[in-house]
N, C-alpha and C positions, 0 to 999 in steps of 0.2 A: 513313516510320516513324509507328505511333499517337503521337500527341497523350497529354498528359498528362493530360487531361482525360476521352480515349478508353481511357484504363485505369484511371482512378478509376472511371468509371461502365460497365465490366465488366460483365457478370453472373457472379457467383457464388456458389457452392453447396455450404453446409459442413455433412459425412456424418461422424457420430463418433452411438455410442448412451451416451453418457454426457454426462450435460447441462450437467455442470462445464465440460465440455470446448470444449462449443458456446460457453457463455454465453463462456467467454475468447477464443473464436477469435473470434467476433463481436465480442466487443471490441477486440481488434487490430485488425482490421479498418476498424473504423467510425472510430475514433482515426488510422487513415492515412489516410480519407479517402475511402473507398471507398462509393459510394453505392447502389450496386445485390445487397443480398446477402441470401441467402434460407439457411435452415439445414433439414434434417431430421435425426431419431434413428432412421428405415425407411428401411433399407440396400435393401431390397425397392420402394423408392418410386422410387431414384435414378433407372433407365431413364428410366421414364415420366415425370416430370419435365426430364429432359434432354431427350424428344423434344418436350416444350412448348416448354421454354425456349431451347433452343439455347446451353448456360453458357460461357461463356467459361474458365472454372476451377473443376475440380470439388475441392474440397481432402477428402481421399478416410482416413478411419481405416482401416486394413490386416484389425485386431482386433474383431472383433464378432459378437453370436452371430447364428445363424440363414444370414445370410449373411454372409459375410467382405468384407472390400475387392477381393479378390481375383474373387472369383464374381462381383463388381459390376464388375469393369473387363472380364471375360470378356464381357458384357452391353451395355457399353458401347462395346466393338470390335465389335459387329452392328452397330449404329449408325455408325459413323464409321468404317466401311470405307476409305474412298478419303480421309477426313481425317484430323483431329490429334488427337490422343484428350488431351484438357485436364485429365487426372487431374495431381495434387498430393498425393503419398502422406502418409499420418500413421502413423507407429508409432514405439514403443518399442525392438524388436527390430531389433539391426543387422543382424542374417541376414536379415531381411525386405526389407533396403533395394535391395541387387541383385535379389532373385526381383521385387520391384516394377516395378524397370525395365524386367527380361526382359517381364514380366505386359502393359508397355504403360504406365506413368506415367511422365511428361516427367522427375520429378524426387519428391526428398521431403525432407520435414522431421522430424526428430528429437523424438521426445518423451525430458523435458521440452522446454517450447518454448524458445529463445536467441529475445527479440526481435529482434535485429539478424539475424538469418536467415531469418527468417520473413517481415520486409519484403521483405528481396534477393530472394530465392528466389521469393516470387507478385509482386513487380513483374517481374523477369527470363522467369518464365514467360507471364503477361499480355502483354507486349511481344513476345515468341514468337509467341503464338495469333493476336493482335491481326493483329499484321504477317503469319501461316500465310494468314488471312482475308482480308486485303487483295490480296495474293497470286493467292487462288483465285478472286476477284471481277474480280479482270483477267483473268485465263484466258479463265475463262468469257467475259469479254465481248470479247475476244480472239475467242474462237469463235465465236462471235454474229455479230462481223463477217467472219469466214468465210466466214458460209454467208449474210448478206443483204447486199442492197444499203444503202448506207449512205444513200442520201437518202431512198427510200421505205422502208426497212426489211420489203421484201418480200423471199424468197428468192434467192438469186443463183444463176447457172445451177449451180454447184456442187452446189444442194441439191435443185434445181429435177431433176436426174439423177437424184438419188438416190429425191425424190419419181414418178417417171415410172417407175423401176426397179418401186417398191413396188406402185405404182398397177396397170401390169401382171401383176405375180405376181399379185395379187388378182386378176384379170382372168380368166386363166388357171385359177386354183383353184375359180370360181365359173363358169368356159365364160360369161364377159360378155366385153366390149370395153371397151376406153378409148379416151378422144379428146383428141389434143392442138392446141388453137388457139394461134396464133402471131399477135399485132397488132402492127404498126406505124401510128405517128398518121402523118396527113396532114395535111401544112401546119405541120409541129415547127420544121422547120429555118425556115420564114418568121416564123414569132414568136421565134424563137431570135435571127435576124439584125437583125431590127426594134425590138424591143424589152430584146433584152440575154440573157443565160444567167440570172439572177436573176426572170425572169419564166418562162422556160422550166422550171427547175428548181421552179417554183410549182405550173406545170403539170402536171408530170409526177407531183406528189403529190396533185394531185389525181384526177389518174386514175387513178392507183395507189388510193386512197379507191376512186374509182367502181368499177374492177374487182372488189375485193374483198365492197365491200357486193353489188353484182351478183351473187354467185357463190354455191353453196352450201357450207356451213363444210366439207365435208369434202374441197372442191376445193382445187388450188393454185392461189396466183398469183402470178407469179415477175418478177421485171424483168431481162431477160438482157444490157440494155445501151444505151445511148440512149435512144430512143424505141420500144424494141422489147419488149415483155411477153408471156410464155407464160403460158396457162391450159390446169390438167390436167383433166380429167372421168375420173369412175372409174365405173363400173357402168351403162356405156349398151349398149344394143343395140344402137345404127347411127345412120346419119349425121343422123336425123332429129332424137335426142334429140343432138344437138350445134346443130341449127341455130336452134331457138327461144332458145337462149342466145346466139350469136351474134349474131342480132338484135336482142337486147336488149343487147348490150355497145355496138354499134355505135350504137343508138337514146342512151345514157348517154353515150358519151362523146361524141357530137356539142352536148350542150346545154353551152349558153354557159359560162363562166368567169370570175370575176371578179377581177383581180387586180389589187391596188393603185391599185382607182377604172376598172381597165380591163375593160370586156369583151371576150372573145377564144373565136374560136371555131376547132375545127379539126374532123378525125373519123379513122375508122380504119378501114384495111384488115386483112383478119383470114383468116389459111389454116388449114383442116381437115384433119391424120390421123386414119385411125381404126388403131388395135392387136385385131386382127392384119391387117385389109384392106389396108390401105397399107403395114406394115412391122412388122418383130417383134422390131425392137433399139432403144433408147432412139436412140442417134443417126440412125441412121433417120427414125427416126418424126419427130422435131425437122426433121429433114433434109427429111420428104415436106408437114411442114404449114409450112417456110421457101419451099420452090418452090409449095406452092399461094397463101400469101400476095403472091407475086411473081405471082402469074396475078389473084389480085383486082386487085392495084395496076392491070398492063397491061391489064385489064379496066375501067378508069373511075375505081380506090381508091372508099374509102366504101362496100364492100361485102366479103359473105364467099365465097371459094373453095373449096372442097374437093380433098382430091390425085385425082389418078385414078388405076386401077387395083383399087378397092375393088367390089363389088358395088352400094355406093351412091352411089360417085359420079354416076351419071348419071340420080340423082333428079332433079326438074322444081323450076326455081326456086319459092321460095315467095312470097306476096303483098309486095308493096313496104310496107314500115312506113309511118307516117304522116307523116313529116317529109318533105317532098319534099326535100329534099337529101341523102335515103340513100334508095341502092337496095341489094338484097341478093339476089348471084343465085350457084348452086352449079356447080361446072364439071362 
């Protein structure tokens, strides 16, 4: 539940075009204690205001010329589609108090104002909103954790699908290709069993770091589950624009690691699909660059394989990088 504190200091937003009207609702207000509150007399101003502010309580006059309260909550449901629409009616007219609610305001207050109503009525709705928000803020982060992994906060295979889905339609609309890499570290589980899962899981954010910096922003890079991370490429030609990145993921994550005063070193095996050469359905494709990573591995690890079946698989390895401890050869 908000804090008493978290609804005193609210934002809100009081719309009446008679100044009497303002100067006393602001009074009210400021005497309960309320620290966050902002007034206008341009019923025409309220949107764009609200999409500044974001108000927690809009306390809203029904009666006004040019635009009414009502055209203003019209305006204010564009906005807060999938939210709580934080109107706080004001009028005189008790015919007006049901069409307000139907209109989309949580609630309203009677003119003349009852102060002992006025209080109940914007604490009880503040407490609503507050609590609407707190709500929505978990969902979301609910969702969030969904769709990433929680220690590296990179994609999880869930989204990682849905990214490979997208990647290929593009692929397809533009007559390009994609290419999905599949790494597993080498030598995880030996620093895992040596030194403990609190140094492993150190590791693994750091790779997570490295792969990402490595990549271009409009790649993915997804952690599907231990030591095992996918990276997507969208708009290559062929296996060649996959291999100069591969080498360079391989070159990154081979250098050293320093963890709590330790250095540690491991490196990674890395399998190449390409869409449509190797396969033309998301699982597949995962499916043909998990069996070429399984051929780096039985090939030495510390290097990159490609699937076969593609036009390019049976490209000519390229130059050995400069670390002599990675080789990099294509099947």
């Amino acid at each position: 539940m908000p804090s008493p504190d978290e609804i005193l200091n609210a934002k809100i937003l009081v719309v009446d075009d008679c100044a009497d009207n303002v100067d006393l609702m602001l009074e009210i207000l400021r005497e309960a204690g309320y620290a966050n509150v902002t007034a206008t007399m341009l019923p025409d101003q309220v949107c764009a205001l609200h999409r500044q502010h974001n108000y927690d309580l809009i306390l809203l006059d029904l009666q006004m010329p040019g635009l009414n309260g009502f055209q203003v909550m019209k305006g204010l449901k564009e906005i807060e589609q999938e939210g709580y629409l934080p109107v706080l009616a004001l009028t005189a007219q008790p015919s007006f108090k049901i069409a307000a609610l139907k209109a989309g305001a949580r609630d309203f207050i009677s003119k003349p104002f009852d102060l002992l109503e006025v209080h109940k009525r914007i604490h009880n709705m503040l407490e609503v909103r507050l609590l609407y928000k707190e709500l929505a803020q978990y969902s979301r982060k609910q969702q969030e954790l969904a769709l990433h992994d929680p220690l590296t906060g990179l994609p999880n295979r869930r989204l990682l699908e849905d990214r490979i889905e997208t990647t290929v339609q593009h692929a397809v609309r533009h007559q390009r290709k994609a290419a999905v890499m599949y790494l597993d570290l080498d030598g995880f589980k030996g620093i895992n069993d040596t030194h403990g899962h609190a140094y492993g899981d150190e590791i693994l954010k750091q790779v997570a770091q490295r792969l990402v910096g490595s990549s271009r922003k409009e790649d993915t890079v997804a952690r599907v589950g231990g030591d095992e991370f996918v990276i997507v490429l969208g708009d290559v030609n062929g296996l060649n624009d996959a291999r100069e990145p591969a080498s360079k993921l391989i070159e990154v994550v081979s250098e050293p690691y320093l963890v709590n005063g330790l250095t540690l070193r491991l490196s990674t095996s890395i399998g190449i699909a390409l869409f449509p050469d190797n396969a033309d359905s998301v699982s597949e494709l995962i499916h043909a660059a998990d069996n070429a990573l399984y051929d780096a591995k039985r090939s030495g690890k510390n290097r990159y394989c490609a699937a076969p079946g593609g036009p390019s698989s049976s490209a000519p390895a390229p130059a050995p990088l400069s670390l002599k401890s990675v080789a990099t050869t294509a099947a």
